[in-house]
N, C-alpha and C positions, 0 to 999 in steps of 0.2 A: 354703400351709397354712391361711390364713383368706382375706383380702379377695386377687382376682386380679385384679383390673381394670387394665386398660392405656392407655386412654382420655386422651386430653389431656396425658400425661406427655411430657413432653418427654425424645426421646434424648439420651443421654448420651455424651459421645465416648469412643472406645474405643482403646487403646491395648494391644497387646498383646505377648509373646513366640513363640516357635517359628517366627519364620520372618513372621508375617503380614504382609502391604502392605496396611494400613487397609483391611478387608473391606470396612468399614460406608460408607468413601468412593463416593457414586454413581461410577456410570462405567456408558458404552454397553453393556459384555460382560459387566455383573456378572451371576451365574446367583444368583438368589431361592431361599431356603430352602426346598427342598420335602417332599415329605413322605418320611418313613423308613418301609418297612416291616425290621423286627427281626427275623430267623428264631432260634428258640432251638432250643437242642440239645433230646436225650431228657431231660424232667427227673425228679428223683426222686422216690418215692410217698411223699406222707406215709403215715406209718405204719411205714416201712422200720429206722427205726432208734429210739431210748427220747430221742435228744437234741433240742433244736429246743425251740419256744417252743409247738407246738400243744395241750398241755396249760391253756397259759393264756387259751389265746382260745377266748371263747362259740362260740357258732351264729349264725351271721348272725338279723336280726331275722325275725320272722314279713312281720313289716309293709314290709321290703322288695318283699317278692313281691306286695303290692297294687300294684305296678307292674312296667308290662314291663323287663327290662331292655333292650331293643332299640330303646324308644322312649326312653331315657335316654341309652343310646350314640351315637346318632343326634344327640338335644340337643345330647350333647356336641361330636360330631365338628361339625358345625354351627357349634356359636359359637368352638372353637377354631380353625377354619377362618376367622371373623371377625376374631379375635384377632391372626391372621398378616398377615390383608387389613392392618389398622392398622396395625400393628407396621412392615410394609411401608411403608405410604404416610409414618412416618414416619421410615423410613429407619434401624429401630432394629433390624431382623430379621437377624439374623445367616446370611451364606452358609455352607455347607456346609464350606466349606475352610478356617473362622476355626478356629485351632488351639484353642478351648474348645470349640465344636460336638465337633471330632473327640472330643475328651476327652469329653466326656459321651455321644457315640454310645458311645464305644469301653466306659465305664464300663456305660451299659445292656446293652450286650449280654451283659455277662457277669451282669447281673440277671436279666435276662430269663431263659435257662432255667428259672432256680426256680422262676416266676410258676406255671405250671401249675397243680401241686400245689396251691394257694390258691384257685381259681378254673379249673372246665374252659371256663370261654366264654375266658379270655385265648389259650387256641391260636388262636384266630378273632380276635383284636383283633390292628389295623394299626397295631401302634404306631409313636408319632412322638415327635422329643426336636425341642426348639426352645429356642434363644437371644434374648432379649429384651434391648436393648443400653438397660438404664434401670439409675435405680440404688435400688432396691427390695432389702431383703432379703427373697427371696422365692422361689421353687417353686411347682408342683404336678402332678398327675398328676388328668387328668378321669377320668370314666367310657370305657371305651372304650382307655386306654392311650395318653392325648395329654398329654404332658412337656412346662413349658417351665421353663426356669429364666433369673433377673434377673440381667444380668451382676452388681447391686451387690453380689450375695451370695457371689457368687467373688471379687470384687475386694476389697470390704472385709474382710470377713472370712479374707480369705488361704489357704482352704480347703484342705487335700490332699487326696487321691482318696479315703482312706477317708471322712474326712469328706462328701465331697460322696457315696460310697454311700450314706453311713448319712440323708441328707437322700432321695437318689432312692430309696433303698429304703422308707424311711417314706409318699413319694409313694405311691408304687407300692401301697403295702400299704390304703390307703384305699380307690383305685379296686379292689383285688383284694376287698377287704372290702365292696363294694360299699356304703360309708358316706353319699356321697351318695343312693343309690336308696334306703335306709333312712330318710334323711331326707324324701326328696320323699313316701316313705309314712305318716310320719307325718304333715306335714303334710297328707296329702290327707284323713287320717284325722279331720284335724281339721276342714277345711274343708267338707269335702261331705258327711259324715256316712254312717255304719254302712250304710243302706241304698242309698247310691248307690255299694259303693265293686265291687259288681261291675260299675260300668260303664267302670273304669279303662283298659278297653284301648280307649279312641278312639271311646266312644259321647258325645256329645250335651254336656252341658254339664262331666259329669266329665272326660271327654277335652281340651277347652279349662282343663280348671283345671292338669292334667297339664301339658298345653305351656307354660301360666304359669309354673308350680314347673321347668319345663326351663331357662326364659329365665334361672334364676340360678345358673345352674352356676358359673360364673366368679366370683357373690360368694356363694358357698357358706359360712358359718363350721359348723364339725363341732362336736362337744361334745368336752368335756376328757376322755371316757368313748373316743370314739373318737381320739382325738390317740393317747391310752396305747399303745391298739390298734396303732395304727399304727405306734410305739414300736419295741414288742417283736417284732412281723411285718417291721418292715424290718430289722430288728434280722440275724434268720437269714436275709432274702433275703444282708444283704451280706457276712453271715460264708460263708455257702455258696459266694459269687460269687469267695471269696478276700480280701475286705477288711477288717481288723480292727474286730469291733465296738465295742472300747471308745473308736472313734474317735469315737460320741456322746457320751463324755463331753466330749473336748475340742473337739466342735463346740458344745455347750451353753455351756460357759464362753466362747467365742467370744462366743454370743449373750450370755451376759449380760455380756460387758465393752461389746456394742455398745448394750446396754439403759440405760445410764447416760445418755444423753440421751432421745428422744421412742421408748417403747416399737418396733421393728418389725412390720409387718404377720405377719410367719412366727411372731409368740410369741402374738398376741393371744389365743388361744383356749386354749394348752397348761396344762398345771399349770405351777407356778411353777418355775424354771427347777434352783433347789437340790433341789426334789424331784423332777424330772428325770432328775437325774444321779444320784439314790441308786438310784431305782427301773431305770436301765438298768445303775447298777452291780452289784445284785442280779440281772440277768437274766444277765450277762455268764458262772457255769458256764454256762447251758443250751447256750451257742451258741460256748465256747471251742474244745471238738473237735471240731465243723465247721470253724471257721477253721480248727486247725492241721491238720486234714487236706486241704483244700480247695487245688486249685490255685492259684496268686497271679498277679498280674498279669506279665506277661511287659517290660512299658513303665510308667515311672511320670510322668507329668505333674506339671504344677506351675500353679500357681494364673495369672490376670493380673498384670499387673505393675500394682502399687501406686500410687495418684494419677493 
């Protein structure tokens, strides 16, 4: 949600339930994280019914569209791809088979459907969920539909499935909100000035200031304007997917019992954690009969085991 950097972090051992034999243990046979692609069902059209959040969300910026989105998704897939290389070499990337990877496939996929409606380029994104075996409270979701989440934020924080939605769906709803390509437009707006900015698609010097503003996908901070956004758009992905929404409340107080020592990287940027939860308590009609109509998980997971 703000700073994503994985660099020089030293892995954390992992310990977990459902069955695993220490994934993260090298060994000659282990198979390396690879990518997911996520097929989603038919999803629904916004507009189809009066409930749902799209009432409260603007119009994506003008000033996104001074950049391509193709050259953003690209960035992204790019350095998340980087991310993995590291992650890897330090032996922190979680196999396929670690019974939180499943869980968090298993949770996105029933996200995914929704995405659609929010964005028509997500039918065409490959998306990928990735476990990062540190101990960061932390998430995110790039441009492009690349997930990784920090073991510390499932472990410490004890997380159940709805709450770990209401975290993926918030992801999720940035990159659908195309919040970083919004940002890389203003700042290009700032930087190159009015009349360079038709040269955004990969001429000359505007195009080199583009792949600058690419290179910091990964330490992206949003504004507190778009955290909200993302709020209430994950909000109905994870009620629609079957998950209760008011599980942001109690994944907020999560955050702020763990906020009582050295702030977390996942809050730096949000409104302050009490108005939070008022403002997702007030969201909580729009997207009640979604939930209680919506299929439920068929398997319920459970967090890592503790320490």
């Amino acid at each position: 949600m703000s700073d994503h950097r994985t660099t020089a972090i030293p892995a954390a051992p992992v310990h977990d339930d459902g069955g695993c034999s220490c994934p993260w243990h090298p060994r000659p046979s282990r198979r390396l994280f690879t990518s997911l692609l996520l097929a989603g069902a038919a999803a629904p059209v916004l507009g189809q019914d009066s409930e749902g959040v799209r009432s409260e969300v603007g119009k994506t910026s003008r000033l996104a569209k001074l950049v391509p989105a193709e050259q953003v998704e690209q960035a992204a897939a790019a350095q998340y791809a980087q991310m993995q290389k590291e992650a890897a070499q330090q032996r922190s990337l979680a196999p396929a088979n670690h019974p939180q990877v499943v869980r968090l496939r298993s949770i996105a996929e029933r996200l995914l459907p929704h995405t659609q409606p929010w964005n028509p380029r997500a039918r065409q994104w490959r998306w990928e969920v990735n476990l990062i075996g540190t101990k960061e409270l932390n998430a995110f979701c790039m441009p492009g539909g690349k997930i990784a989440f920090y073991y510390g934020i499932l472990q410490q924080l004890q997380l159940n499935d709805a709450e770990v939605a209401s975290i993926m769906g918030h992801e999720m709803a940035h990159a659908l909100r195309e919040h970083a390509r919004e940002r890389m437009g203003k700042t290009a707006a700032t930087r190159i000035g009015a009349n360079l900015l038709s040269s955004l698609l990969g001429l000359g010097g505007a195009g080199d200031a583009l792949l600058g503003m690419g290179a910091q996908l990964l330490t992206l901070r949003f504004s507190r304007e778009d955290e909200s956004e993302a709020d209430i758009v994950g909000m109905e992905l994870a009620a629609r997917a079957g998950y209760d929404p008011a599980a942001g409340v109690t994944l907020w107080q999560k955050m702020l019992q763990a906020n009582k020592g050295a702030p977390p990287e996942f809050m730096s940027t949000h409104p302050a954690g009490d108005t939070r939860i008022k403002d997702i308590q007030g969201m909580l009609p729009k997207v009640d009969g979604l939930y209680a109509r919506a299929a439920k998980p068929s398997r319920e997971y459970g967090p890592p085991v503790r320490g």
